[in-house]
Every structure is written in C-alpha cells, then in structure tokens.
C-alpha positions as CSV (number, residue, x, y, z in Angstrom):
1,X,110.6,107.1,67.2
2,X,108.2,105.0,69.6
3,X,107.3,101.8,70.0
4,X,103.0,101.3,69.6
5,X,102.8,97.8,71.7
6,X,105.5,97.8,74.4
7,X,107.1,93.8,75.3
8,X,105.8,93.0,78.8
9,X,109.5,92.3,79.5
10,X,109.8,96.0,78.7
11,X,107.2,96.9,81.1
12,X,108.5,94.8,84.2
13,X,111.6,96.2,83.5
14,X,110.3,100.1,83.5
15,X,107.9,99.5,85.8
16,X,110.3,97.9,88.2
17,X,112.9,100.6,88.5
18,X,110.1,102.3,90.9
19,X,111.0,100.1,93.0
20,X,113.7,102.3,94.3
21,X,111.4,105.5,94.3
22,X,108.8,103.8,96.2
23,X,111.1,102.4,98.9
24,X,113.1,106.1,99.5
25,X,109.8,107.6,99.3
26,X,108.0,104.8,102.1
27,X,110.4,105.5,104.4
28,X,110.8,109.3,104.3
29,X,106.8,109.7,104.3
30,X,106.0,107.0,107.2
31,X,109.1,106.1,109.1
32,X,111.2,109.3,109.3
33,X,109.5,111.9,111.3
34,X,108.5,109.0,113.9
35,X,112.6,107.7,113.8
36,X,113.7,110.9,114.5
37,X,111.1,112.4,116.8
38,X,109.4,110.0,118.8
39,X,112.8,107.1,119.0
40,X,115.8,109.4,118.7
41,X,114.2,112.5,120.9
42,X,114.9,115.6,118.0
43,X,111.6,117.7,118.2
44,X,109.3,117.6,115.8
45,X,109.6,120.8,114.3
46,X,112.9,120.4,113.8
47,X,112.4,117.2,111.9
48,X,109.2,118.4,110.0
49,X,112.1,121.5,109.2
50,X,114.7,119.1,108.3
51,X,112.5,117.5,105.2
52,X,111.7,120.7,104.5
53,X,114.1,122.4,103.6
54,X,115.5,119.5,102.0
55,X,112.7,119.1,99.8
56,X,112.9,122.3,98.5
57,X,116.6,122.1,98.2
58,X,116.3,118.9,96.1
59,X,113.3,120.3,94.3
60,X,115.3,123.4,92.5
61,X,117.3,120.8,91.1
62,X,115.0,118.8,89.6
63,X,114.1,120.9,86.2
64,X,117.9,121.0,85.8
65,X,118.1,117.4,85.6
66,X,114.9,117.2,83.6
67,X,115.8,119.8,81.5
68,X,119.5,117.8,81.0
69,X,118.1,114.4,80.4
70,X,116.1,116.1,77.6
71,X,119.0,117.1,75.9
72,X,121.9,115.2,76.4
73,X,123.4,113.7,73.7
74,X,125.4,110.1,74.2
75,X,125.8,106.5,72.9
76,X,123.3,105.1,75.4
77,X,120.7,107.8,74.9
78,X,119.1,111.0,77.0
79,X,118.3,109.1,79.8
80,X,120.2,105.5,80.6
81,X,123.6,108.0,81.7
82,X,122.2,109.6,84.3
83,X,119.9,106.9,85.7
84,X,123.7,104.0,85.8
85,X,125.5,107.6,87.9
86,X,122.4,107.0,90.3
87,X,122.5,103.4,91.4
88,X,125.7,103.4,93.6
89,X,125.9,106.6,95.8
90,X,122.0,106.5,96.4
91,X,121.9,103.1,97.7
92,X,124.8,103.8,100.4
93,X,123.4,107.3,101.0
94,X,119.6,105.9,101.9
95,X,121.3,103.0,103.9
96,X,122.9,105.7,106.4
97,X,119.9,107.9,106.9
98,X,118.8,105.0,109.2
99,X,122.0,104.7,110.7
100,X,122.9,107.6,112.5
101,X,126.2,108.5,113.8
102,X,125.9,106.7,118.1
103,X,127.6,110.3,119.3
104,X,124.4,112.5,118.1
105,X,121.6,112.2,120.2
106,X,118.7,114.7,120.4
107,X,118.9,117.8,118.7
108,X,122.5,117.3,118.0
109,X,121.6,115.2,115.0
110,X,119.4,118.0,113.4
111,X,122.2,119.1,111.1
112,X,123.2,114.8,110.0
113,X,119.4,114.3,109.1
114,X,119.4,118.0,107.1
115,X,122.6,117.0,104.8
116,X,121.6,113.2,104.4
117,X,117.8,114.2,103.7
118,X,119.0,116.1,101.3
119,X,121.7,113.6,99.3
120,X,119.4,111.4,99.1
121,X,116.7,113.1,97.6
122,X,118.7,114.3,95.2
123,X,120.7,111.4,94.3
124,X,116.8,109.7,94.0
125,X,116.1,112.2,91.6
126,X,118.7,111.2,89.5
127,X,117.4,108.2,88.4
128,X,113.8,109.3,88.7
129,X,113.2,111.7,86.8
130,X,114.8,110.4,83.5
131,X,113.5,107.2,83.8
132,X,109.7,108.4,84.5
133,X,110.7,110.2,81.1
134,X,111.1,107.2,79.3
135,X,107.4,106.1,79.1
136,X,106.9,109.3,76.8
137,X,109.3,107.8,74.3
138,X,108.3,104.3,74.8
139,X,105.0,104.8,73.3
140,X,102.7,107.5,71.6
141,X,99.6,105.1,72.3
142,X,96.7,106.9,74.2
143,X,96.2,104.0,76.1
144,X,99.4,101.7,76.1
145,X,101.0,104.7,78.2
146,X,98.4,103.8,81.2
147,X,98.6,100.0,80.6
148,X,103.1,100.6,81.0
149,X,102.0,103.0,84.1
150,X,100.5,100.4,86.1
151,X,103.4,98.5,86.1
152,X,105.3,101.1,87.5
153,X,102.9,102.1,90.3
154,X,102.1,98.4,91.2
155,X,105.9,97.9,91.9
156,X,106.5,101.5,93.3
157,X,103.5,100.6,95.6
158,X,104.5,97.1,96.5
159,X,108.3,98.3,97.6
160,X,106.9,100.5,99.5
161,X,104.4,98.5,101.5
162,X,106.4,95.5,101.1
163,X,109.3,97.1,102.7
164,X,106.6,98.2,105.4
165,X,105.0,94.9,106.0
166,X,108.7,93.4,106.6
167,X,109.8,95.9,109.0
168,X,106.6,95.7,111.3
169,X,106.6,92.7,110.9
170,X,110.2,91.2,111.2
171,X,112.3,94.4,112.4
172,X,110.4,96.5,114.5
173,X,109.3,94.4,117.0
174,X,109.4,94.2,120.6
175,X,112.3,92.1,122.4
176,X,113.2,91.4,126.5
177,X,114.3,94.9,126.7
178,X,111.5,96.8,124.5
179,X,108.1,96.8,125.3
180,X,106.9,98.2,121.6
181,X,108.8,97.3,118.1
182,X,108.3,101.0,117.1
183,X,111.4,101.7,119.4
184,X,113.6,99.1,118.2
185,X,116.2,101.3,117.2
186,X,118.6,98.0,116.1
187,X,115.1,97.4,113.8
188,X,115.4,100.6,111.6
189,X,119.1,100.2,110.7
190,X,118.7,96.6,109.3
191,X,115.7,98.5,107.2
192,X,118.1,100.8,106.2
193,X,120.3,98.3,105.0
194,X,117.9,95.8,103.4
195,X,116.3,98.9,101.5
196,X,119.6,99.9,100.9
197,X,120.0,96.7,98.6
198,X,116.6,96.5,97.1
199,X,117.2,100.1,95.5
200,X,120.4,99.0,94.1
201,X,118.8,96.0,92.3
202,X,116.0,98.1,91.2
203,X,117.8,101.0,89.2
204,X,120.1,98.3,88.1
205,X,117.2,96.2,86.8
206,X,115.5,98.9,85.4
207,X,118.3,100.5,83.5
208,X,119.8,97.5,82.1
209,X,116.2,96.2,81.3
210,X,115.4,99.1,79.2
211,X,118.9,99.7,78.0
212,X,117.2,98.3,74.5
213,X,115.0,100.5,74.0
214,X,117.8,103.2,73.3
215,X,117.7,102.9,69.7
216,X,114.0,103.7,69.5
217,X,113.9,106.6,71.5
218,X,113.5,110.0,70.3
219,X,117.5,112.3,69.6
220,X,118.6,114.9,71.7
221,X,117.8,118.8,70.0
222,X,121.1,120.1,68.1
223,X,123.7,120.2,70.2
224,X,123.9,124.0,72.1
225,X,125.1,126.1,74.3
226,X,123.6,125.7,77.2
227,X,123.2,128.8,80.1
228,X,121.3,128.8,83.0
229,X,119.1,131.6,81.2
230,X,118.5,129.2,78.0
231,X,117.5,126.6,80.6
232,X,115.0,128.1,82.0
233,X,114.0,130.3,79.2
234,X,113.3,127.1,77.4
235,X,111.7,125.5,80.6
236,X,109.0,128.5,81.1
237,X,108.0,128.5,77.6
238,X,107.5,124.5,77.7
239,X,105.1,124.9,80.7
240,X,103.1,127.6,79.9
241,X,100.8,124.5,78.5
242,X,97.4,125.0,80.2
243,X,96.7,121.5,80.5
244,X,99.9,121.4,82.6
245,X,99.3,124.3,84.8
246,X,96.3,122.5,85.5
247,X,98.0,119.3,86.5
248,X,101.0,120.8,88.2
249,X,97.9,122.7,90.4
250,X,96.5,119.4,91.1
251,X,99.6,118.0,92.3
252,X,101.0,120.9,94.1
253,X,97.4,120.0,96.2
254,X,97.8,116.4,95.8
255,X,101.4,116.8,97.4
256,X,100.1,118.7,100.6
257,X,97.8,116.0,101.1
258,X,99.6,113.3,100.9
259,X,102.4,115.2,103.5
260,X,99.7,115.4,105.9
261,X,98.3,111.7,105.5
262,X,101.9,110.4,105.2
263,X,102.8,112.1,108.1
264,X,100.3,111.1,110.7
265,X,100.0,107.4,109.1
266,X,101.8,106.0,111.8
267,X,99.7,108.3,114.4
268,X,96.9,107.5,112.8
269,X,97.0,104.0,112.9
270,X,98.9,102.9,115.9
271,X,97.4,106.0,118.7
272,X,94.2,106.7,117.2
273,X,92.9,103.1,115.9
274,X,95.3,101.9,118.7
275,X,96.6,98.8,116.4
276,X,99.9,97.0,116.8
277,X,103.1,97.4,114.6
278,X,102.0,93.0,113.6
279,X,98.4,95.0,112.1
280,X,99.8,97.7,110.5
281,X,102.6,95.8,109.0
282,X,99.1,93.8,108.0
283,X,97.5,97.0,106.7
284,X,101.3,97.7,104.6
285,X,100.6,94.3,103.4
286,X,97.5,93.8,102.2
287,X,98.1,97.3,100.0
288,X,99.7,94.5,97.6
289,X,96.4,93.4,97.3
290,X,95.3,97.2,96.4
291,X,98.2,97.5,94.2
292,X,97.1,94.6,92.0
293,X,93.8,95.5,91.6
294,X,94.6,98.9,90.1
295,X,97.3,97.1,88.2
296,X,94.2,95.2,86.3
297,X,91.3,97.7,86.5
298,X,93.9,101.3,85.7
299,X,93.9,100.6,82.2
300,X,90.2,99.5,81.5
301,X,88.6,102.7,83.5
302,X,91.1,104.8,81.4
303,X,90.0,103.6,78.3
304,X,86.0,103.7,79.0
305,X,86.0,107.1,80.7
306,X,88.9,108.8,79.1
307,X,91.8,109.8,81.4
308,X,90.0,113.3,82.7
309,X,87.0,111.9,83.8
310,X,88.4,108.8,84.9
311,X,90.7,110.6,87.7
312,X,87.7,112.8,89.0
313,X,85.8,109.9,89.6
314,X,88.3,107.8,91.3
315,X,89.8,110.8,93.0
316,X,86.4,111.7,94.5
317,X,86.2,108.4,95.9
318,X,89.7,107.7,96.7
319,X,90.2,110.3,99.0
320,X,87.2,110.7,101.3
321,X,86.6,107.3,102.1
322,X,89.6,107.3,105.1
323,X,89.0,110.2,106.0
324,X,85.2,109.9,106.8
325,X,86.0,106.7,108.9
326,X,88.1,109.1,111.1
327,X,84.6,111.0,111.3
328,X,82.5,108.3,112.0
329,X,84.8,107.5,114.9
330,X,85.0,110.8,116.6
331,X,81.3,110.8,116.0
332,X,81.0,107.5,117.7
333,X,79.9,105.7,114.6
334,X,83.0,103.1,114.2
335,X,84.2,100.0,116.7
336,X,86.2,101.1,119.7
337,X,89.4,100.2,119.7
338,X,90.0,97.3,121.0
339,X,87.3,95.7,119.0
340,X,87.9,92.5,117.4
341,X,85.3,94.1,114.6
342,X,87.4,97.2,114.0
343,X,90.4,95.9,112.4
344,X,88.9,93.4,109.7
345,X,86.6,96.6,109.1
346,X,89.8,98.8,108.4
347,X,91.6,95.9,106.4
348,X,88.8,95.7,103.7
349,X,88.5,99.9,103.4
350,X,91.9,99.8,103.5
351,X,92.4,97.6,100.5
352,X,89.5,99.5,98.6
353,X,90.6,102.8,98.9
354,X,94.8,102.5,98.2
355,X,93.1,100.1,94.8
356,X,91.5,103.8,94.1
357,X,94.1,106.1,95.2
358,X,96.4,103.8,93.2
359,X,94.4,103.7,90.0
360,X,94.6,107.7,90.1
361,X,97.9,108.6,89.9
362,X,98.2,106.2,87.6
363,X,95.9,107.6,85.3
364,X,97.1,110.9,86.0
365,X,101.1,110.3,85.5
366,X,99.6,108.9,82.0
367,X,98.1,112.4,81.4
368,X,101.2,113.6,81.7
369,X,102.8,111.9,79.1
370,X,100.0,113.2,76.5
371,X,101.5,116.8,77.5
372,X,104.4,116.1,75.8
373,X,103.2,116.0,71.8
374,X,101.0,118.7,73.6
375,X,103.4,120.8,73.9
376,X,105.2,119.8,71.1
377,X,102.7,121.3,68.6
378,X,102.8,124.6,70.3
379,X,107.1,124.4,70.8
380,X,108.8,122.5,68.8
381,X,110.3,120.2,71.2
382,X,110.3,117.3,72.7
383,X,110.3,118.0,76.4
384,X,109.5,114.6,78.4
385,X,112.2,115.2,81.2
386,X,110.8,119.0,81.6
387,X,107.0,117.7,82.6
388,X,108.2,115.0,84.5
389,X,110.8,116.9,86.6
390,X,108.1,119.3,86.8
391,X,105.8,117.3,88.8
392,X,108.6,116.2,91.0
393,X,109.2,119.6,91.7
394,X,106.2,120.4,92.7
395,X,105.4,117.3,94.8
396,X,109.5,117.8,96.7
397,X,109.0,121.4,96.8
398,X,105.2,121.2,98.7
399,X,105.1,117.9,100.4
400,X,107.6,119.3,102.8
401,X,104.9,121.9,104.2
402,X,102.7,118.6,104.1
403,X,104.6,117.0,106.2
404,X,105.4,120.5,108.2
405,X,101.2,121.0,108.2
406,X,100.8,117.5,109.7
407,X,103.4,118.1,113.1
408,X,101.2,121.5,113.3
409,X,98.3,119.0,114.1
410,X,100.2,117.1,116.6
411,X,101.1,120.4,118.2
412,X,97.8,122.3,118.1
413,X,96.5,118.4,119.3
414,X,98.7,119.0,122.3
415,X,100.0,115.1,121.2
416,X,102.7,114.4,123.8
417,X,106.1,113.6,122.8
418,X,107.7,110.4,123.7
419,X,104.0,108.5,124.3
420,X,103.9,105.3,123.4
421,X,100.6,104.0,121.9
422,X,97.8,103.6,124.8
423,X,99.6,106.4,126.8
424,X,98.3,109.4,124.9
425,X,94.7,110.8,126.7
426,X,91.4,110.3,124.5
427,X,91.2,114.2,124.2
428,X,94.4,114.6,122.7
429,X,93.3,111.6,120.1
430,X,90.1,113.6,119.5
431,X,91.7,116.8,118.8
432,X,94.1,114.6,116.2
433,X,91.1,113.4,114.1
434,X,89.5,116.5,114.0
435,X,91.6,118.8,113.0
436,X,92.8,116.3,110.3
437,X,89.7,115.0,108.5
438,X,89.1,119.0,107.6
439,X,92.1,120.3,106.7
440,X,93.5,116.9,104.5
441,X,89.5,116.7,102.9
442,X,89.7,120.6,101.7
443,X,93.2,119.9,100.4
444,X,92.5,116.8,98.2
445,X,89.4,118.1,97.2
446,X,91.1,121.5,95.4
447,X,93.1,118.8,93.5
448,X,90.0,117.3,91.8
449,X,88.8,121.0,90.6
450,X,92.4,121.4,89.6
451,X,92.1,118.2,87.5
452,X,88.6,119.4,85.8
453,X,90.3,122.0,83.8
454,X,92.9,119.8,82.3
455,X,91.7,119.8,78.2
456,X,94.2,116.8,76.3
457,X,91.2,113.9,75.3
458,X,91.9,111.3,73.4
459,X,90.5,113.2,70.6
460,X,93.0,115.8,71.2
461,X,95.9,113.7,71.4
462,X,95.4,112.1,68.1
463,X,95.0,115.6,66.5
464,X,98.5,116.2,68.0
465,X,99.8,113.4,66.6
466,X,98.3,114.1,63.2
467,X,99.9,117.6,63.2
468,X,103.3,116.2,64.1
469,X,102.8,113.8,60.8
470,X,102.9,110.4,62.9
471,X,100.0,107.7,63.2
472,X,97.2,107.2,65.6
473,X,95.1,104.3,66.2
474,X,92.2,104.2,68.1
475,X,92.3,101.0,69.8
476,X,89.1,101.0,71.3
C-alpha cells in the first residue's frame, strides 16, 4: 500500500538520509586516491588497486542485502532494521579511513586502506540500499517518484560539495610549514571526523523521519526458507526485465565515467586549470547552486518529456559540455591559466553542467522505481531492494576500473608523483587532457544508447498498475 502525494516532511526526511551516501561517496571519488598517493606516498596503482578490489568486494554483497531487505519480515518493516544497524559502525569506520595508523607510511599502509575501503563500503550499503528502496513503496505516482528523487539528490549533492567547499576552504589549507592546503595532512583527519558526524545525523534523520511510513509500506512475501540458490534464483529471474538490462547497461557505463572524471577531478582542476584549493572549494560550492536548480527544474522536464526522453536529452548535454572545455584548451581556445577570465568562465559552466548531470540521475533513479510494478506483472513480486541493489552493484563493481582507468591516464601522461600544482611540465598536462576528453566522451556516450532502449512510459506504467488492480492518475 503507497501513499499517492508524499508530506514534504516525508521527503526532507528521505531525501536527507543521502546525505550520508553522498559524503562517503565525495570523499572516496575526489579525496582518496590524492590522500593516499600524492600526501601519504603509496603508489597509485596500488591505491587505484585498493578501491578496487574493495568495490567489487562490497559489490557481491549488495544483491544479498537487497534481496534481504525485500523480504524481511519485522515490527518496523523490510527496510528501517537494517538502515538503525548502519548508523553507528559506519560513522566510526569512515572517520578512520582519514586517520591512518602514524606507524604506516608508504606502501606499508596498502593493506589498512584495502580492509577500511572495504568496511566502509559495505557498512554504507547497509543503509543505502534499503532506504533508496523505500521511494518504490512511498509512492506508485509516475511523477511524485521524480518530485521525492530530487530531494534526495539535492542533499546527496549538497553533502558532498558542501563537505568539499569546507575542507578546501577551512581544512586544507596552507599554514607556516605548508606551502599548499592539499598537503595538510592534520586537514584530512578533522574531515574525517566532521564527515564522520554528519553521516551519523543523516541515517539517523532519515530513518527516524520515515520511521512512519512503516505502516503503509508494502509486507514481506511468505515467510521461506531462504538458500543462497533461492536468492539468486529469485534475483536472476527478477532482472531478466529488458527495461532493466537496459538501465543497468547504462549505468555499468555511467559508473566508468564517473571513475574516470572523479578521479582526475582534483588533477583536473588544480594541475591542468592550475586553480587554488580557495577556487575549487569555490567550484564544490557553487554545485549547491547546480543542486537547486535540478531540485526545481527534475520534476517539470520529467513530466513534459517523459522520463526516457528526458534523460537522453539532458545526458547529451550534461556530459560533453566539460569535457569539450578540456578540448578547447588543448586547442588553444580557452583563457590560460592564470587568467582572471578563466575562472568566472569555469564557475558559470560549472554550475550549468552539475544542474544537468544532476537532473539526470535523478530522472533515471526515478525510472528505476517504475521497474518494480514492471517486473511485478511479469513475477509476482515486489522486488524494490533487488533493482536498487542492483544498480549499486553495478556502479561498486565498475567504478573501481573507473577509478583504475583514470591512474592509467596519469601513467601513460607520464604525470609525476609527488608534484605539487605549477611543478608538473605543460607536456605532461597536455597528454592529461587528451587522453581524457576521448576515452571519458566514448564512455558516457554508450550510456545514452544504453538509455534509448529502456521501454516503461508513462503509458506503460499505468497499464502495470491497472493489471496489478491498483489506481492510476494522470496528473498532467
């Protein structure tokens, strides 16, 4: 049983419990691989090694949880159990990530970051996963599931930055003894234990906030016995959806990307634009600005364009506008660093683009949800956890060789280790922008064909919902 029109104090209270998600995630995908490598001395590969193999660790256990959530059976519903065992241990685990043990140094510390990588990516998921779940339950509504969805990326995305904007700009900054905040060492473990905090208010907060809702979510299947050949039995047959293979293709593309751009953000921004940690924490700031313009325009391109159409637009756009002004500079196009032109250039494409790339996944996390009654036609069940872990799987299990793709850059850039920015020769920057424009442009692009062949319209969701005997309203 769902609700059609969800209270807005319901939707600050879903939306803000990716809060946590987006921290965890902001500082895996911008600050790790430059902590470890660049500050601490471990060698790339072994770091780009490190998240991957604990992405793909964490991402074999994420249809299990999914898969759980979806059918456990308890006074406070499928999901609220698992997402109160989450709050504690991940919030101490993510705290020590940035807080090494003093005795490691180098290469010694390859095996700490390995076994703390992969606690708290698993420990994230957790809480994720069944509470990304929930919006399925919350609401059958075509287009109420997009309006709840930009709640929760507007808060995911404003952790993240947020959390950004205040370590540039507060943490990692440069003191008697060190010349550039980026090695501030004392910087990154008060980040760790600020972010450490924030996540434990946000699952709190989020679970306690939707605790309420219980009632009018949908019961756990008959109780069974459960195998690990049931789980997965049932799993395969859930996602042999062709709208789904369709997405989770799109995503499994979508997650390379964003490895890539994620990794070489930092590189990107502070070597090759040459700005300052005070203009990137600028950048992280004004994505708030991006975050609340999707927040208001998400919903209203959804429900003029339908969901499909809507993504392949903004997608198109979204992301190839960043990556052409890499082009234009390496074709001598753009401001030289330096420039007091090229930064408030960069600020407004900046705040354009993430308001795009922003508006797409929310659109497509909301074509998600219409999966489930999808699917549900063709099963039988209700499998909201299943999709959901699903994508998590897929984005864990890739982003990893993202990440791993984007120190292959750096190496085949001959990018030297240990330069601070303004030390690294104009030849290495070159080679850094043009062997990523190509291969991150190819990538994203396969995502939007992957996204064409999704088939769930609005049309088609209504049908769904008239086979399964419930009500739809077209609220246009």
């Amino acid at each position: 049983m769902s609700i059609k029109k969800v209270s807005f104090r319901n939707k600050l209270a879903y939306g803000f419990g990716a809060v946590s998600f987006g921290t965890v995630t902001n500082g895996f995908d911008y600050f790790f691989l430059i902590f470890y490598s660049q500050i601490l001395g471990v060698d790339a590969h072994l770091v780009g090694l490190a998240l991957l193999i604990a992405l793909i660790v964490d991402s074999l256990s994420d249809p299990i949880i999914g898969y759980l959530s979806d059918n456990t059976h308890s006074r406070w519903g499928r999901r609220h159990p698992f997402m109160y065992a989450a709050v504690i241990p991940v919030s101490v685990a993510y705290y020590f990530i940035w807080n090494p043990p003093a005795s490691l140094s180098g290469n010694e510390l390859f095996p700490f970051i390995l076994v703390m990588a992969i606690g708290v990516r698993t420990l994230i998921t957790l809480f994720e996963i069944p509470n990304s779940a929930l919006i399925a339950e919350m609401t059958e509504d075509y287009d109420e599931r997009t309006s709840i969805l930009s709640y929760r990326f507007f808060f995911g995305w404003v952790a993240g930055v947020g959390m950004g904007f205040y370590a540039f700009t507060f943490l990692l900054v440069p003191t008697e003894t060190i010349a550039n905040g980026l090695f501030n060492i004392a910087g990154f473990g008060e980040m760790g234990l600020t972010a450490a905090v924030v996540i434990f208010i946000a699952i709190l907060t989020s679970s306690i906030g939707t605790h309420n809702l219980i009632p009018y979510m949908n019961p756990p299947p008959s109780r069974a016995t459960l195998s690990i050949q049931r789980i997965y039995r049932e799993i395969f047959e859930t996602l042999r959806n062709r709208s789904f293979i369709a997405l989770f293709s799109a995503a499994l593309m979508g997650a390379i990307g964003t490895g890539i751009a994620a990794g070489l953000f930092t590189y990107i921004n502070s070597f090759f634009w040459g700005f300052s940690t005070i203009q990137v924490g600028q950048l992280n700031a004004s994505i708030i600005i991006s975050a609340l313009i999707a927040l208001l325009i998400s919903p209203t391109i959804s429900h003029r364009l339908g969901k499909k159409h809507a993504a392949i637009i903004i997608g198109l756009l979204a992301f190839t506008i960043m990556p052409i002004t890499v082009l234009l500079r390496l074709l001598g196009v753009m401001p030289e660093n330096g420039d007091p032109q090229l930064f408030p250039l960069m600020l407004i494409i900046t705040v354009v683009d993430v308001s795009l790339i922003i508006s797409y996944q929310t659109i497509t996390t909301s074509m998600i949800a219409d999966l489930v009654e999808d699917s549900e036609v063709q099963t039988g069940r209700r499998s909201e956890g299943i999709f959901f872990a699903s994508m998590t799987f897929i984005k864990k299990f890739v982003q990893g060789f993202g990440v791993l793709m984007a120190t292959t850059i750096l190496t085949m850039a001959q990018f030297p280790a240990g330069a601070a920015p303004g030390e690294v020769p104009s030849d290495a920057l070159f080679r850094l922008g043009a062997y990523y424009v190509p291969t991150v442009v190819a990538v994203w692009m396969l995502m939007i064909v992957f996204i064409s062949k999704y088939n769930v319209s609005r049309e088609t969701h209504n049908a769904n919902l008239s086979k399964l005997g419930r009500n739809s309203v077209d609220t246009r």
